[in-house]
ZAFIMI-390518 format. One record per residue (C-alpha): x, y, z. Coordinates in steps of 0.1 Angstrom, whole numbers, padded with zeros to 4 digits, always signed. Layout:
N
XYZ...
# end
This chain:
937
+0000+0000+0000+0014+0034-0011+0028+0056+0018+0010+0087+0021+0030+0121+0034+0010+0138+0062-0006+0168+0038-0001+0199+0063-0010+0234+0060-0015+0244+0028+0005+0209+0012-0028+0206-0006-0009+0238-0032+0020+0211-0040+0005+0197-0069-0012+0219-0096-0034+0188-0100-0057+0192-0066-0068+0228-0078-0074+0219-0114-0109+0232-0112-0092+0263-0094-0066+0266-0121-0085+0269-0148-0094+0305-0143-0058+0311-0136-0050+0329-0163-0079+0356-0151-0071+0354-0115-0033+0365-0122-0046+0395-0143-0070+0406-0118-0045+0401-0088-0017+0420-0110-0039+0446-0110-0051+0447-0077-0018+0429-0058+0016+0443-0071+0041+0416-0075+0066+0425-0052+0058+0444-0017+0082+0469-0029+0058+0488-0053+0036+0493-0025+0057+0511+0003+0079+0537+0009+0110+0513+0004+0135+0529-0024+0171+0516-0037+0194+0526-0014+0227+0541-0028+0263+0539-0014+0254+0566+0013+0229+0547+0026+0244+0516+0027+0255+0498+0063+0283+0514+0073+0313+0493+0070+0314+0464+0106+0342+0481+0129+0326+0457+0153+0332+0427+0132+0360+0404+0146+0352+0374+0123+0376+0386+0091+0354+0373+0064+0355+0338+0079+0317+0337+0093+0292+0318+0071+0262+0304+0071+0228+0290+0052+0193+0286+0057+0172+0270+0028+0152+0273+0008+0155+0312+0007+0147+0342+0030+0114+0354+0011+0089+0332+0025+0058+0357+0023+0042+0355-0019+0011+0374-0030-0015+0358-0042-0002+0366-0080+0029+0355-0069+0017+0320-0053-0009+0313-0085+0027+0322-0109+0043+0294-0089+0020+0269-0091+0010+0271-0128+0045+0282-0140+0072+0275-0110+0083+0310-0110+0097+0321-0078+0095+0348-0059+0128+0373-0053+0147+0355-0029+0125+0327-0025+0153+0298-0033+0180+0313-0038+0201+0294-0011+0181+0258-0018+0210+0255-0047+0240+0259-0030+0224+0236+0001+0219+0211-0023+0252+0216-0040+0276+0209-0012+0267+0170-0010+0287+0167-0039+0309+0190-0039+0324+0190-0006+0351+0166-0018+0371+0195-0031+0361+0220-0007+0385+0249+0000+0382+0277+0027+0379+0302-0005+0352+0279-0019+0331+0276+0016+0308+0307+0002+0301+0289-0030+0277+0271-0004+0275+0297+0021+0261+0329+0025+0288+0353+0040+0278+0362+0079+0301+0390+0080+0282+0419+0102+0265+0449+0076+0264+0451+0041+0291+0462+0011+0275+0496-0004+0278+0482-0039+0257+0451-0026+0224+0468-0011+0197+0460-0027+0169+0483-0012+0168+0500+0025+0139+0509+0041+0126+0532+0074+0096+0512+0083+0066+0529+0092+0086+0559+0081+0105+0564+0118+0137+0578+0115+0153+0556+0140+0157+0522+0127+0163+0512+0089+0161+0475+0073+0188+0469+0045+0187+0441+0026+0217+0428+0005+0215+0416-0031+0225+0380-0029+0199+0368-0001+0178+0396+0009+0186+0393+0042+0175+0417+0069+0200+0436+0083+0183+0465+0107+0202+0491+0125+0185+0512+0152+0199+0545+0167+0171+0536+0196+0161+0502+0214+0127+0505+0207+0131+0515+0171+0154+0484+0167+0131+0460+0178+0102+0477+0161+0121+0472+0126+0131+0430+0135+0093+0430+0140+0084+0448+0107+0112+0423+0091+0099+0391+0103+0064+0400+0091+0077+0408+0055+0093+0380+0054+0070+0353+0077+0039+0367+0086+0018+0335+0072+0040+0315+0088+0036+0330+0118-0001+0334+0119-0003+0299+0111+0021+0287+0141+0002+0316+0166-0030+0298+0161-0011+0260+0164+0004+0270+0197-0037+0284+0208-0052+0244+0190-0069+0266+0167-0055+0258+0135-0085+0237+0117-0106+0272+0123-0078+0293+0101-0063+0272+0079-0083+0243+0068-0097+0211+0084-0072+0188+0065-0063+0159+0083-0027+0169+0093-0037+0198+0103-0063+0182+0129-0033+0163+0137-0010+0193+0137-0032+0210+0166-0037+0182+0190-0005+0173+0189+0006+0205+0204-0022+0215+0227-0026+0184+0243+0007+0190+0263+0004+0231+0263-0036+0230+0268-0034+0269+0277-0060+0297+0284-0060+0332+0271-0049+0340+0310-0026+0312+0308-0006+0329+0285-0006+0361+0300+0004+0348+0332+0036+0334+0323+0045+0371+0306+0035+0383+0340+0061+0357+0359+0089+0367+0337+0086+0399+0338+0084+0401+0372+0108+0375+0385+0136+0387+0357+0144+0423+0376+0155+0452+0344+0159+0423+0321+0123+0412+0324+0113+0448+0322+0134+0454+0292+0123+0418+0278+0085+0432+0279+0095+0465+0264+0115+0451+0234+0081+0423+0224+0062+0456+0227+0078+0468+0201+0087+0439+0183+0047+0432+0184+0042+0467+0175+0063+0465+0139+0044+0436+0130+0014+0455+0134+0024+0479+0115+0032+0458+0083+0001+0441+0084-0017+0474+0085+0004+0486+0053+0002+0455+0037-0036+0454+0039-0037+0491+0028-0011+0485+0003-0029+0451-0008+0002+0428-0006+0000+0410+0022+0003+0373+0016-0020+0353-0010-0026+0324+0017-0048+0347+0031-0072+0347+0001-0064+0312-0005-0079+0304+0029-0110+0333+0029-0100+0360+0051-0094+0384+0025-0111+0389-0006-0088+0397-0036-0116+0416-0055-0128+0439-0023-0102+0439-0002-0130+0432+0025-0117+0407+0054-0092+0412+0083-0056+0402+0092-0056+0401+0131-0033+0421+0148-0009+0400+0172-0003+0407+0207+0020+0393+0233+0001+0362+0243+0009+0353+0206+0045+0351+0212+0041+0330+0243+0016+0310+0223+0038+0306+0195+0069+0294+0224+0050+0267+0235+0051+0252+0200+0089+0253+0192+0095+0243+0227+0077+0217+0225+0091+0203+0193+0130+0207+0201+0130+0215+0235+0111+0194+0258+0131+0161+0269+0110+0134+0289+0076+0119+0294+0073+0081+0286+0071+0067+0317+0039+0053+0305+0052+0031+0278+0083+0025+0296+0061+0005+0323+0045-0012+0299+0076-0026+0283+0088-0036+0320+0057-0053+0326+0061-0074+0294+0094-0083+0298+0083-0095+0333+0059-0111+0320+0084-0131+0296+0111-0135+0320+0099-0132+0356+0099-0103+0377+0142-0106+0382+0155-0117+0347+0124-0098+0332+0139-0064+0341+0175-0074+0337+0169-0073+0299+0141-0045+0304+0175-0022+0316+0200-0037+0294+0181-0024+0260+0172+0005+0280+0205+0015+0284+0208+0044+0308+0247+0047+0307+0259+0027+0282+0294+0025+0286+0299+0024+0248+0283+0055+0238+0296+0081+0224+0303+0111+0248+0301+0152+0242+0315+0157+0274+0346+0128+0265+0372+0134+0292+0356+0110+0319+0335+0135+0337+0303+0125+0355+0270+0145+0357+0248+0122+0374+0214+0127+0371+0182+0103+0365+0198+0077+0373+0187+0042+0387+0180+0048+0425+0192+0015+0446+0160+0016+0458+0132+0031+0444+0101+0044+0460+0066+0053+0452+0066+0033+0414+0031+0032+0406+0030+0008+0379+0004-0005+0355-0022-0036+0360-0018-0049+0328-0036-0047+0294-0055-0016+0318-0038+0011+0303-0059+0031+0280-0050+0067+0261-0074+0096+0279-0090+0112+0248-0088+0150+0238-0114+0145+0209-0152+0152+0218-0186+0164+0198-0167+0151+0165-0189+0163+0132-0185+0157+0096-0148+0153+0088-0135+0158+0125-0149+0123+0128-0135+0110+0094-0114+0074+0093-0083+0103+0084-0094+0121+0109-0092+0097+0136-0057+0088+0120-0044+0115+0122-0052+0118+0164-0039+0087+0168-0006+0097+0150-0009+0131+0171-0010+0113+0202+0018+0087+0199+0042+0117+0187+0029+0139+0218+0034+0109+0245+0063+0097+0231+0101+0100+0248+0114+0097+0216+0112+0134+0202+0127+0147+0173+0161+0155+0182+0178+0167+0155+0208+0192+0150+0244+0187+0153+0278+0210+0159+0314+0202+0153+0335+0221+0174+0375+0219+0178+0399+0242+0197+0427+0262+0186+0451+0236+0201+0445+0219+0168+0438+0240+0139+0457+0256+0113+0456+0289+0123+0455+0284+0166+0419+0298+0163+0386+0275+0174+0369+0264+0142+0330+0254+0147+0308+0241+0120+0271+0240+0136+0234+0243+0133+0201+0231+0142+0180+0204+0123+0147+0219+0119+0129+0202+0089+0126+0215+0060+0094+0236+0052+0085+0265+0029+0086+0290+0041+0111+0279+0068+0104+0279+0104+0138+0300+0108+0144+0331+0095+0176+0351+0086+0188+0387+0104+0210+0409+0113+0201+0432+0144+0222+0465+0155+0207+0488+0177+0216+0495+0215+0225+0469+0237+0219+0445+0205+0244+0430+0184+0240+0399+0164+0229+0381+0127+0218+0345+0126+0189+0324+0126+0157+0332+0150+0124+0313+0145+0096+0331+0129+0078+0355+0154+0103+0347+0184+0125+0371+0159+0131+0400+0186+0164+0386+0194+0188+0360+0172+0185+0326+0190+0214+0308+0168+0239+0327+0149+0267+0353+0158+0276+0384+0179+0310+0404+0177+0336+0382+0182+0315+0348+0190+0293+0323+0178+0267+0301+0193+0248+0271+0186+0225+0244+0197+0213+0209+0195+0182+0193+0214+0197+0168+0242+0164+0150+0256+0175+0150+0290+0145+0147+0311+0125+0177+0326+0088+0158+0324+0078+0130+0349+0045+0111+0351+0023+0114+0381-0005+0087+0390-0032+0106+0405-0054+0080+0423-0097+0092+0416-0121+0099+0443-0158+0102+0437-0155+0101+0400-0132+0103+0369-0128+0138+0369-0118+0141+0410-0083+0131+0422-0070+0129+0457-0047+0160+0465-0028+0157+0494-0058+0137+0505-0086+0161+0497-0108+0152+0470-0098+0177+0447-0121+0185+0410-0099+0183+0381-0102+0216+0355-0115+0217+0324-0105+0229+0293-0120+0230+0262-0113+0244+0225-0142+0242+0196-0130+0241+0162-0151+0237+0132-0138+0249+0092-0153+0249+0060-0141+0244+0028-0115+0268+0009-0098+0269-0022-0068+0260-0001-0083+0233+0016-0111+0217+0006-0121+0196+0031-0157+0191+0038-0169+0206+0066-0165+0197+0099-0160+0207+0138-0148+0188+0172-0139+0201+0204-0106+0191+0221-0109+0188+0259-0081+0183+0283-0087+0171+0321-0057+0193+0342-0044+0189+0376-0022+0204+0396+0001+0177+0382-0003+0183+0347-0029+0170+0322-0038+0136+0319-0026+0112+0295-0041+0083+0304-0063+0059+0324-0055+0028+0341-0058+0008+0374-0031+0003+0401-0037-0027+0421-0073-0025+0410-0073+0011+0422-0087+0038+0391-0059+0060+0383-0048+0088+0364-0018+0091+0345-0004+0129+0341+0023+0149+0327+0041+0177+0347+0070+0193+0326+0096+0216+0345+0087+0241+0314+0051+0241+0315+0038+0276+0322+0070+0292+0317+0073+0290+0278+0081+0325+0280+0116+0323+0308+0141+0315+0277+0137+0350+0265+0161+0363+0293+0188+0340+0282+0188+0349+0244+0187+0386+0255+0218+0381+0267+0232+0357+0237+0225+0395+0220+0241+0419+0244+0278+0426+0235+0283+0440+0270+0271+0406+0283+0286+0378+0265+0326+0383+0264+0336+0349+0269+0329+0314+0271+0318+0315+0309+0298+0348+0307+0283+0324+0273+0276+0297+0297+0258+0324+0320+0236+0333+0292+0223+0299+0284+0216+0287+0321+0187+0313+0313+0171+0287+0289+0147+0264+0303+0147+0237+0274+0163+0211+0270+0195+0220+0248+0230+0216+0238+0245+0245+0241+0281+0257+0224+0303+0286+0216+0333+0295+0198+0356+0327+0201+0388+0336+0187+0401+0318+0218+0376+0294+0233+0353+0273+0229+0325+0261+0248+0296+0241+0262+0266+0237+0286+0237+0220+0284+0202+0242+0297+0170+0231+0311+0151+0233+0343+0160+0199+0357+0140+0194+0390+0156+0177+0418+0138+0143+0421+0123+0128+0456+0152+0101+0472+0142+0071+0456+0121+0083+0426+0131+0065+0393+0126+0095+0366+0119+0060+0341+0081+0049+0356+0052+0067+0368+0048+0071+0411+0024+0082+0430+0010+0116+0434+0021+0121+0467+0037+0146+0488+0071+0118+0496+0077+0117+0456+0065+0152+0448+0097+0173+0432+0116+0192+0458+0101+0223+0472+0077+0222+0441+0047+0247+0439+0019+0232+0422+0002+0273+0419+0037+0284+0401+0050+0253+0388+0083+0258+0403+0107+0239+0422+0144+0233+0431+0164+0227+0404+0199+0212+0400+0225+0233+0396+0244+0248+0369+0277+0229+0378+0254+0193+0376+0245+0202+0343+0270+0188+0315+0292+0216+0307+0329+0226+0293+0352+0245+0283+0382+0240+0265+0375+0204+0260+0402+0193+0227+0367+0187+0206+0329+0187+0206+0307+0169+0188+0267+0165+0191+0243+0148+0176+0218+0144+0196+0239+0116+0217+0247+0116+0251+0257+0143+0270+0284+0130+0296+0294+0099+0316+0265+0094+0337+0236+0116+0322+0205+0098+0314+0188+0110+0286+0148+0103+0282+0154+0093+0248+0161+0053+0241+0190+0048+0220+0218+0061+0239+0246+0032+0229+0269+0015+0211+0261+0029+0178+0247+0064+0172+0247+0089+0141+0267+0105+0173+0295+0085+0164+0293+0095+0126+0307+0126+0138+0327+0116+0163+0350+0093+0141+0355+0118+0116+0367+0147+0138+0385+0125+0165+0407+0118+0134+0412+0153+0122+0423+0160+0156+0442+0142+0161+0462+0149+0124+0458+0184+0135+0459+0212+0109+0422+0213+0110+0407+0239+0089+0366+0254+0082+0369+0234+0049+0380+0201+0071+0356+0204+0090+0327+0212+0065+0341+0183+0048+0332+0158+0080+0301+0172+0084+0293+0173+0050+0310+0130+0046+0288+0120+0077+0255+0137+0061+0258+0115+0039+0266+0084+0057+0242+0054+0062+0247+0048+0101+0236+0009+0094+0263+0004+0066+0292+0022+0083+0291+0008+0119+0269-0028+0122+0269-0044+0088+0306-0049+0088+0302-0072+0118+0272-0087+0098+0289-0092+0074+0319-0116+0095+0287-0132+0105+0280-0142+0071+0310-0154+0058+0321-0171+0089+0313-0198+0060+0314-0199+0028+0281-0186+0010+0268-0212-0014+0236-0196-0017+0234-0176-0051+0210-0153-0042+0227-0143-0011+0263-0143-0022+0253-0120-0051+0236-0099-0021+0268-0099+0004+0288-0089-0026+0272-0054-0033+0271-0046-0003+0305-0051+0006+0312-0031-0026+0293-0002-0011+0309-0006+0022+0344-0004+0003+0333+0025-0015+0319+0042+0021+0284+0030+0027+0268+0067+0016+0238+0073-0002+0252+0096-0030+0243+0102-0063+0265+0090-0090+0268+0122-0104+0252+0160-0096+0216+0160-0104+0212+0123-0116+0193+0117-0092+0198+0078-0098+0225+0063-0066+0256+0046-0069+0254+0014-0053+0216+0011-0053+0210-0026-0049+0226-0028-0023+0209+0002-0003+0179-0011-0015+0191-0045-0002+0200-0027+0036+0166-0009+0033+0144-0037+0032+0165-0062+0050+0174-0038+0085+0136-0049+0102+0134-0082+0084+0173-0088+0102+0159-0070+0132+0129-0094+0138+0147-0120+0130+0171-0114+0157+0152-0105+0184+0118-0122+0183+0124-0155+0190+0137-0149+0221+0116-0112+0235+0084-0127+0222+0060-0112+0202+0040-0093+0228+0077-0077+0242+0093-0074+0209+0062-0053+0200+0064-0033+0235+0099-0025+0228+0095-0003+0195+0070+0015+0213+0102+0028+0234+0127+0033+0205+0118+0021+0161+0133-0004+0151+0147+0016+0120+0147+0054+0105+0159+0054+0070+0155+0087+0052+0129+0071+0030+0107+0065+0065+0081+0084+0071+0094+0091+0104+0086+0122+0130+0060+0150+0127+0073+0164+0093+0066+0128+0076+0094+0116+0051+0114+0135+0029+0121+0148+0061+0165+0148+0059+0169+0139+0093+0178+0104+0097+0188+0075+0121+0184+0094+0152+0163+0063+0167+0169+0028+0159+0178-0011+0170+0214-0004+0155+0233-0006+0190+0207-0035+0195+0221-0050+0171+0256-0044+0168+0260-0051+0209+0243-0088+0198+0261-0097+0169+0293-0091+0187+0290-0113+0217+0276-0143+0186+0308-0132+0173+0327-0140+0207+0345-0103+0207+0341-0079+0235+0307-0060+0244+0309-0034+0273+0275-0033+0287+0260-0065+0269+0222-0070+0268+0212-0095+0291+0208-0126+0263+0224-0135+0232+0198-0133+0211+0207-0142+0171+0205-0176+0172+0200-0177+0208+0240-0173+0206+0251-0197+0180+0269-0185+0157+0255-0207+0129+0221-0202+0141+0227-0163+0136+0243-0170+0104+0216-0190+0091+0189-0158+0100+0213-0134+0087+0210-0153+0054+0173-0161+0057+0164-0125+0059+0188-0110+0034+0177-0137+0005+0142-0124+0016+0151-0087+0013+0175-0088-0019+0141-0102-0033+0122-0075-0031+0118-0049-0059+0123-0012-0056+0085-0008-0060+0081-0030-0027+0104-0012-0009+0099+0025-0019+0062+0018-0022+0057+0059-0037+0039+0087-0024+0021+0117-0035+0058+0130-0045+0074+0103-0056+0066+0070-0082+0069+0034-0065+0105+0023-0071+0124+0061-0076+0147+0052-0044+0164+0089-0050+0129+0101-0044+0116+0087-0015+0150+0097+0005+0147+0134-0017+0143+0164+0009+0110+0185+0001+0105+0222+0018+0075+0211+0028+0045+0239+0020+0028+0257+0048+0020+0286+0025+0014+0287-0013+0049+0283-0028+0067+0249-0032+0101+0243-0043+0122+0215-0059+0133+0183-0040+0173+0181-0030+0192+0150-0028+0188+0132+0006+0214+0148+0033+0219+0147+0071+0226+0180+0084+0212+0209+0102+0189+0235+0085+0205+0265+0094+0242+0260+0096+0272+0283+0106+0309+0281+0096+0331+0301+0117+0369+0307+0130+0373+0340+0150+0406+0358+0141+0405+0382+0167+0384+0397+0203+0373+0423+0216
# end
């Protein structure tokens, strides 16, 4: 059965094809919006061609020499009127700076081989602070003040805004993000409020989309409000200046929509969707205010920021394993495929350094575990109608719920860092950047921002845009990853007098309600048949609940309390500081900043100098005894220490507990373990990780020394490429194999292209630029469809069906690029973050008789014989070399069955009315920086 690709937003615009009716009258529509929508926004505003005067004066406060870079597909432009977005999809035409950095993205996976430092900016965008005169394209004093200007260069379009006032400053990055994202971020406000279906179309995915995301944020208008109230009032002249600069920020955006509907070139989703009318003009663009922003928080931290939760499924897995094994041997395995501290995984912190936290108490107290087969999901849907209670529909909640309950979040993002001890020049070199999908527009957006107190360009996400949140400032750079440690535990709230009362401290206490009603009608845009639901969330003063079970016959309620949960809005204090030249002036005032941050990050930093790291969040400090893995009681004895259920606030651990360095020879992150000791809510921490992908590469270049920005792109760029499988577990599956000779045709013709794509590197790489056909693709085909088949073979047998299952509700068994993995779907880049690989490899080296450090608890190919294992090693791969391409790349509604090249192709996936080419599959962050500081302040 054909995959299908979760159609979000506006996806429904991808293919001419669904608005064929639509497109008919295309032809009219264009000359009516030419007339009544210029082209380009800057027919309809004061902006004029700047000359050499008015051009950014030249960067005395730039201490990067030329050598800052960085990219952020597929192109700064993301807003199109509706002329522009009916162009596009009948003739592909783009709009100014729409894609003009998809190219050289794409380019760099094959042509990093012969990468220089003076070719980095073939696939690069220079970073360097201000713009050349003779490379302004337009400069523009929005809402005609006289205190801020927006320049934007020729090559990208980039904003670069300069304010001679703060308030002016952050007035302009306001009016900038709205030129350049304001669907976006209307679309992602009303996400973060679950009111998504109402604006934008009741498409399945976008059902999906919103209960995702409001079942763990369910908040109130005075929600909101409150946690701007708590940060302004607990962050002293920084929470007062925090409130003043998203006044202003709030106040630019205002002011482009106001000129935009005046001017009539506000985006053409808006029409698309029916709240404006391109004839009349007649329909509104809401204004945003500050409960927007925090709104709009909740969303991105929740999707890279929010380690934890999964204490649910994890005492399910127990239970069967127990139920397998027996209570003792049952959750010996249970913990060795857990595996909290593996001592074979790969390390950011390397030099033997322990951060202990979550770890496995002796003893623990107050687990609250599961009868079984009593668990059941609590449900958010109610009052379903039309197609809010379609078979899609319901789909698309279940999908939504898994990905909201699950421990296994989309990581993503990686950095390579080294120190001058070992680089060419005796400065640090850092190539890093955060994985954030791939969407068009993109949830990032490019800046620069001078004004006072403010001095940075990078990458902030669209309407959080009032300070950069990745990128640069004078004389440093900064970067993150997601790290999954875990700030979110599971409460079992025993009921009292009904479902909907808990016991509190041993009152009988009523649970709140909250509700949002959605219904939608049908748009051009979205044409979905009418329908309408309400979600409804049961909260206690330990979070919402998640589910319903029994405890020793006992009804219970299963809830969620994350560390982060009504204070979405905290972080902004720490990336006011990232900004503030006269706060960040070395790697421990950096490490200052970030402690600021309440999600769960990576945090690191390079100077001329130094480099850096720190890992943020609000890690609470745990009840003695309470194993962070499994559900306890609500109680007082297991509550988090000195928490406040009215502020959600508690005692936290440290900054010296958290992970952090400086210094350290190298870095590298990719979403793997922290340090010795740190358990991470994520499964997979191991043997093998894409962690190590990295980690081999640059522990070699370190060790040669000499390493230079090209290098170093060049590792990046050789891992991105890398198939985690081939590189680090089929060699050993291999030995396996021909621990005999193969006499099997079928198989030995299989073992022998794959060991010709391991000798050639095991990457999935075209065989030239643009052929989109790959070298070697039998025998990825062959990996592709035999990893599960090898998996299941290995491990059934001996788990059982019922634990085997259990288990991949923990950590999947595989995530090829071709898998429509994670809340983006495929075509997705982002690849072999979870997976059985150190499963795997850990097993096939004890049948192999070498040395495993932290073994799982049974031999399982074979049950240990190495003939056995050889002989379902064999089974599976004759089984898997038989399958076509059409069987294993099934096709999509992007790609036909068989076109391997397609179904691991990135797609900027459309949440407006543009769409874009697909890239050749890579591995590698969104937004990306290259940078070696040749001097400091």
């Amino acid at each position: 059965m054909p995959r299908r690709n979760p159609r979000t937003l506006l996806d429904r615009l991808r293919t001419p094809g669904r608005l064929s009716g639509f497109l008919k009258s295309a032809s009219v529509c264009v000359l009516v919006a030419g007339l009544l929508s210029p082209l380009a926004q800057t027919s309809a505003t004061a902006q004029t061609t700047a000359t050499a005067t008015t051009a950014a004066a030249a960067a005395s406060n730039d201490y990067c020499g030329g050598q800052c870079s960085d990219i952020l597909p597929p192109g700064e432009n993301g807003n199109a009127t509706l002329a522009q977005v009916l162009l596009n999809q009948v003739f592909g035409t783009q709009p100014d700076h729409a894609e003009d950095q998809l190219g050289p993205y794409a380019n760099l996976a094959k042509g990093y081989p012969s990468l220089t430092n003076s070719t980095i900016n073939t696939f690069f965008n220079d970073a360097s602070f201000g713009v050349p005169s003779d490379q302004v394209a337009s400069t523009l004093s929005p809402a005609g003040r006289t205190d801020v200007t927006i320049v934007r260069d020729k090559k990208t379009g980039v904003p670069h805004i300069t304010g001679t006032t703060r308030y002016g400053t952050e007035f302009g990055a306001g009016y900038a993000a709205a030129q350049d994202r304001l669907w976006l971020m209307d679309v992602f406000r009303h996400v973060g409020r679950g009111q998504l279906t109402g604006f934008a179309g009741g498409a399945a995915s976008n059902q999906g989309l919103e209960q995702q995301f409001w079942r763990n944020a369910p908040y109130s208008e005075a929600d909101l409000q409150a946690q701007i109230d708590n940060a302004v009032a607990t962050n002293g002249t920084r929470g007062q200046q925090a409130l003043a600069d998203a006044n202003a920020y709030i106040a630019g955006i205002n002011a482009y929509i106001d000129a935009s509907d005046s001017g009539r070139y506000f985006p053409g989703e808006y029409v698309l969707t029916g709240h404006k009318d391109s004839i009349t003009n007649a329909g509104t663009i809401d204004h945003f205010k500050l409960t927007d922003l925090v709104a709009l928080a909740s969303v991105i931290g929740a999707l890279f920021g929010s380690g934890g939760g999964g204490e649910v499924n994890n005492a399910i897995s127990l239970l069967a394993a127990q139920q397998q094994y027996g209570v003792t041997k049952g959750t010996e395995v249970w913990e060795s495929f857990r595996e909290r501290n593996d001592p074979e995984a790969v390390l950011t912190v390397h030099n033997g350094e322990s951060f202990p936290y979550a770890t496995k108490p002796a003893a623990p107290q107050g687990e609250a575990l599961p009868d079984a087969g009593s668990v059941n999901t609590e449900p958010l849907i109610y009052d379903a109608t039309g197609t809010g209670a379609s078979q899609s529909a319901t789909a698309a909640s279940a999908t939504a719920t898994a990905n909201a309950l699950t421990s296994a979040k989309r990581g993503m993002s990686n950095a390579l860092v080294v120190s001058g001890k070992y680089t060419a020049s005796g400065h640090p070199v850092a190539v890093f950047g955060p994985q954030t999908g791939y969407f068009a527009p993109q949830l990032l957006m490019l800046q620069e921002i001078q004004g006072p107190g403010i001095s940075a360009r990078g990458a902030s996400f669209a309407g959080l845009s009032m300070y950069v949140e990745l990128g640069r400032g004078q004389d440093y750079s900064w970067s993150a990853t997601t790290s999954g440690q875990d700030i979110i535990d599971t409460y079992t709230v025993e009921l009292c007098q009904d479902d909907y009362h808990y016991l509190y401290h041993g009152t009988c206490t009523a649970m709140d309600k909250i509700e949002q009603k959605n219904s939608w009608t049908p748009t051009t845009a979205d044409g979905t048949a009418a329908g309408s639901y309400t979600m409804r969330v049961w909260r206690t003063k330990y979070g919402p609940v998640e589910y319903r079970a029994t405890v020793g016959g006992k009804k219970v309620a299963y809830t969620t309390l994350r560390s982060s949960y009504m204070h979405e809005a905290d972080s902004i204090i720490g990336f006011q500081m990232l900004n503030d030249p006269d706060y960040v002036k070395s790697p421990q005032t950096f490490q200052s900043a970030v402690q600021h941050i309440n999600y769960t990050f990576n945090w690191f930093y390079a100077d001329s100098a130094h480099t850096a790291y720190y890992n943020s969040g609000d890690n609470p400090v745990r009840a003695s005894g309470v194993d962070a893995e499994f559900p306890v009681w609500a109680q007082s004895a297991y509550e988090w220490k000195n928490w406040n259920p009215t502020t959600n606030t508690a005692d936290y651990t440290p900054a010296s507990a958290h992970p952090n360095s400086i210094d350290q020879d190298y870095y590298i992150s990719w979403n793997n373990k922290q340090a010795k000791d740190y358990t991470t809510a994520p499964w997979g921490d191991g043997s093998v990780h894409r962690g190590n992908l990295l980690e081999d590469r640059v522990k070699k270049l370190v060790a040669a020394g000499g390493v230079t920005r090209a290098s170093l792109v060049k590792a990046m760029a050789d891992a991105s490429l890398a198939d985690l499988r081939a590189e680090d577990v089929l060699p050993d599956l291999l030995k396996v194999i021909n621990s005999s000779t193969v006499t099997d045709s079928t198989a030995a013709a299989a073992v022998t292209k794959l060991q010709t794509w391991l000798t050639a590197g095991g990457k999935r790489t075209e065989t030239s630029a643009g052929s989109k056909k790959y070298a070697d693709a039998d025998a990825i085909r062959i990996l592709d469809a035999w990893w599960p088949l090898l998996a299941k073979g290995i491990f059934e047998p001996g788990l059982g069906t019922s634990l085997y299952t259990a288990m991949q509700a923990n950590l999947p068994v595989d995530e090829s690029p071709s898998a429509a993995h994670g809340p983006t779907g495929s075509h997705a880049g982002s690849s072999f973050q979870y997976g059985w690989w150190s499963y795997v490899d850990k097993d096939v080296r004890a049948v192999l008789g070498e040395s495993v450090q932290g073994p799982l608890a049974d031999k399982y190919c074979g049950g240990g014989s190495l003939s056995a294992c050889r002989d379902i090693l064999i089974g599976t791969l004759k089984t898997a070399a038989g399958k076509t391409a059409a069987q294993v790349y099934p096709g999509d509604s992007l790609c036909s069955a068989g076109d391997q090249w397609c179904a691991d192709s990135i797609v900027q996936r459309t949440l407006g009315g543009i769409k874009h080419y697909n890239i050749s599959w890579q591995n590698r962050p969104t937004f990306q920086q290259v940078v070696e500081y040749t001097s400091h302040r």
